[in-house]
N, C-alpha and C positions, 0 to 999 in steps of 0.2 A: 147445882149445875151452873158453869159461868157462860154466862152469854156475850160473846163480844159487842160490844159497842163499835158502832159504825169508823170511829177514829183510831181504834184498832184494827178494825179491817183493813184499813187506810194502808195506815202503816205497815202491816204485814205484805201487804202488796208493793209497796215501793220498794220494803228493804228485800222482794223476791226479786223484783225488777234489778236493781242494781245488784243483787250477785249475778243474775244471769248475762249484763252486760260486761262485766268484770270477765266471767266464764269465755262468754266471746271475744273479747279483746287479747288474752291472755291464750288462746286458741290462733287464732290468727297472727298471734306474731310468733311463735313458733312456729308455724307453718311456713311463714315469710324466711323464718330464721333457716331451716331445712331446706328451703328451696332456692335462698338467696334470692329473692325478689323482693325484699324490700325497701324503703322509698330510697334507704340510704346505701343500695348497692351504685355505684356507680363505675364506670368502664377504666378496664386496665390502663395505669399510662403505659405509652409508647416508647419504643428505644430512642427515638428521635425528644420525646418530652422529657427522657430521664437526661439526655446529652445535652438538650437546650436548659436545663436546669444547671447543671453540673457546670457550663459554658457562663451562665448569667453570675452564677457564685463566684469561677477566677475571674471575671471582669468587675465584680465588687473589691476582688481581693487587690487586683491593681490599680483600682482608685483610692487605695486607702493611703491616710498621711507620710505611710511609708510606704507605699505600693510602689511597684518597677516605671510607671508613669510617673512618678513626682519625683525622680532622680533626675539631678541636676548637674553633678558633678563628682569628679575623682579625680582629688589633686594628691600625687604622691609627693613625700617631705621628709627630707634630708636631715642629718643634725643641721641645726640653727634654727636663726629666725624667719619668720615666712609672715609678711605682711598680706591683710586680705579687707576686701573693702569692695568698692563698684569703680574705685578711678582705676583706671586702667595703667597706672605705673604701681599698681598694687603685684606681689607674687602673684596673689590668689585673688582674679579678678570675680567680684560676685553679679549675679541679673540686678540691671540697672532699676532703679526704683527700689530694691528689696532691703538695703541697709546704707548707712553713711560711705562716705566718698574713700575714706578711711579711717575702716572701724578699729582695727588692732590686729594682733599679730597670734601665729601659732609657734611657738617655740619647742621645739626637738632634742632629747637629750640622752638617745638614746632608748629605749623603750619607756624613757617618759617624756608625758606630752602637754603642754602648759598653753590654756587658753586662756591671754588678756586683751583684753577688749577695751578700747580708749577714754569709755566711758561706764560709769557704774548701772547694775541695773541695763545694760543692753539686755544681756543673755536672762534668762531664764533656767535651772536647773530642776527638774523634776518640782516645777512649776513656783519654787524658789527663786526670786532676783539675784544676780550676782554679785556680789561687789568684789572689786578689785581683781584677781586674776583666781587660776584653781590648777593644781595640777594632779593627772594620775595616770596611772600606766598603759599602756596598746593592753595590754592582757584584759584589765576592767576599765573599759571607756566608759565616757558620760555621752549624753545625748544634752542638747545645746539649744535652745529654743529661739529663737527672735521673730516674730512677727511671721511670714511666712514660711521663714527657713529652718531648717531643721540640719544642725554641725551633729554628725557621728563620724566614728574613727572602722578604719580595717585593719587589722593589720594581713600580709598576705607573704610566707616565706621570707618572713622577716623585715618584709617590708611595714610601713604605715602610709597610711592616705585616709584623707578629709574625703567622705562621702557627704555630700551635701544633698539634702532635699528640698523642695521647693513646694508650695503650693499652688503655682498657678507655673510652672514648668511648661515651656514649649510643645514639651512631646503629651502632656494632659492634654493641653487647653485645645492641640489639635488632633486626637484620639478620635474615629470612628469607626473601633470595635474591630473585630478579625473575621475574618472568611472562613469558615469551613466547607469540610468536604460531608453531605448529607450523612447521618447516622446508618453504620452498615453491621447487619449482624454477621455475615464473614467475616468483618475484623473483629472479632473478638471470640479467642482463643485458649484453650488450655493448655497449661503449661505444667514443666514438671522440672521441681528444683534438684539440681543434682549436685548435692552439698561438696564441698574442698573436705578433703583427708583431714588437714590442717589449715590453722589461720594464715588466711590468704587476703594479699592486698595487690589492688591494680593499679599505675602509675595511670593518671587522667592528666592531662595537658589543659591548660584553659587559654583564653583568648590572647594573655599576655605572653605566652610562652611558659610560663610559672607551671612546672609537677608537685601537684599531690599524691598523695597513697591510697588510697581509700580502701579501707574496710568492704569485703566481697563473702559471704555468705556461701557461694555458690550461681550456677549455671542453669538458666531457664530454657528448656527445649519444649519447641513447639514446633505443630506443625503450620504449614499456609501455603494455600494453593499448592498442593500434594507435594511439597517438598518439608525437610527439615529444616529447621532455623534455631540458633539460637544467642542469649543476648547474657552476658553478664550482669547478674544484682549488686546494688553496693548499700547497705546497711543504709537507712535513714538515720537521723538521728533520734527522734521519738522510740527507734527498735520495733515499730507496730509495721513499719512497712518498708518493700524492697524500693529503691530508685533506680532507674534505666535510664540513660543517655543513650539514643536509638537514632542513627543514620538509615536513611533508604533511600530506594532511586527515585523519590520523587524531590528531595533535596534538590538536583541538578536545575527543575522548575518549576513546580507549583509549591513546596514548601522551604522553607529558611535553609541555606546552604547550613547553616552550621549543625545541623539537625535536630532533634526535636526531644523534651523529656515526658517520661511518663511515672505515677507511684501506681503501685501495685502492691497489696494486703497481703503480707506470710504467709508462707504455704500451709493449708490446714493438713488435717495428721494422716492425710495419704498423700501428702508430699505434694500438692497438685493446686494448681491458681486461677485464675484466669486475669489473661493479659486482654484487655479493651482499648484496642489500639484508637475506638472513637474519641478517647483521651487523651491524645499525644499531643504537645501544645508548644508552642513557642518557649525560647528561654530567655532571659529577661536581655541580652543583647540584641535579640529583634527587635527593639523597641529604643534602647539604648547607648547610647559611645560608652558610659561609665558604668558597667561593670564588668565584672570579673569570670565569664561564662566559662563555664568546664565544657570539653569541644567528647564527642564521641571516641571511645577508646578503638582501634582496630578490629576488637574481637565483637563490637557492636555495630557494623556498618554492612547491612543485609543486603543483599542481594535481590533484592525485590520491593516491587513498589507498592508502597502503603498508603493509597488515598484514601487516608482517614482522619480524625482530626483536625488540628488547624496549618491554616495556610499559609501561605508567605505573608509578612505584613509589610 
């Protein structure tokens, strides 16, 4: 017959002890799990924390080296030569302080476009010094470094122009941030896409007068404030989302006369979206003289006022 010894009593008592705590812990979070009370439930965000999120993200996105804030300039250029520099009998006068008095020239030759620079090693190319001059087409431009400036090229209906960036840009350095209208769940609405027979494109006008085509999908109708409404889509370029250029009568005074943009995610497969107009946002000419902003097409200028999203800046 075996007799336990007092150090096996021991033991057999602790190793009971510890499964029956094990037992209970493993009991109670199950429980917690079923009932959602556990330590790490915590409370739904709010419409207003999803749009004060969504808000703090394009304001990163506008501070960035190429954000709509460090846009400095849009100089459009002809065949020839085009001198640029900080003296001001330069073509293309540059922010004082930002490069020499005259640094060198852009030269035009037809969709090809030749930057020399008076000195070796001003420029920077994809983080490469320069030497002597480089040419390549508007179709595939370079991007151009110096110190705080940033030389990219557009071209726009056959035009070209010098988009220059800046990092300490006027409109940055005196930036504080946009006004919106509080987060509202009225505005935000289901829509339903009512696809083109055929490929269909809509003529958009932008700020210089200049029409493009754009690529349209089809027609989003919704309803708001018991009437019908609806907005023409125009194909993003990613393809994952629709683009809106959206006028309404608040355009006239609390938001940007030129009206406002919004993206909105492809229709899922009952054809159906939802438009959150708490996302409708400035377009990068409220902020700037130098770009090239597409203005609201006719068939997107609603009849009714949307205080939603952001406000005149």
């Amino acid at each position: 017959m075996h007799i336990e010894t007092q150090p096996e009593q021991i033991r057999k008592f602790i190793v009971k002890y510890l499964y029956l705590i094990v037992i209970i812990a493993l009991t109670g979070a199950f429980i917690s799990a079923c009932n959602g009370t556990g330590d790490e439930a915590t409370e739904p965000i709010t419409l207003q924390e999803q749009n004060d999120q969504w808000h703090k993200e394009r304001i990163e996105r506008l501070k960035e080296e190429q954000g709509w804030l460090k846009l400095a300039g849009l100089h459009w250029l002809e065949d020839g030569e085009h001198t640029f520099g900080t003296s001001s009998d330069n073509d293309i006068v540059l922010p004082e302080g930002s490069i020499s008095e005259n640094a060198g020239r852009l030269i035009i030759d037809g969709t090809d476009i030749t930057l020399a620079p008076n000195e070796d090693g001003m420029f920077s190319i994809s983080g490469e010094a320069l030497t002597g001059s480089i040419t390549f087409s508007a179709e595939n431009p370079i991007e151009a470094d110096h110190g705080r400036l940033t030389f990219t090229f557009i071209e726009r209906e056959g035009e070209i122009a010098l988009r220059l960036y800046d990092q300490q840009s006027y409109v940055y350095e005196n930036f504080r941030g946009i006004e919106r209208f509080p987060a509202d769940e009225n505005f935000i609405v289901e829509a339903t896409l009512i696809p083109h027979e055929t490929e269909t494109t809509i003529p958009i006008i932008n700020i210089l007068g200049q029409t493009s085509h754009d690529e349209t999908p089809g027609i989003l109708e919704f309803e708001l404030e018991g009437e019908t409404h609806s907005l023409w889509a125009i194909s993003a370029s990613e393809g994952e989302r629709l683009f809106l250029i959206v006028a309404d009568l608040t355009n006239r005074s609390t938001t940007f006369g030129g009206g406002r943009f919004l993206y909105v995610d492809n229709p899922g497969p009952n054809g159906t979206v939802a438009l959150d107009f708490n996302m409708l946002y400035n377009p990068p000419c409220a902020f700037s003289d130098y770009t090239t902003c597409p203005l609201p097409p006719p068939e997107n200028r609603l009849n009714v006022a949307i205080e939603a999203g952001e406000k005149r800046y």
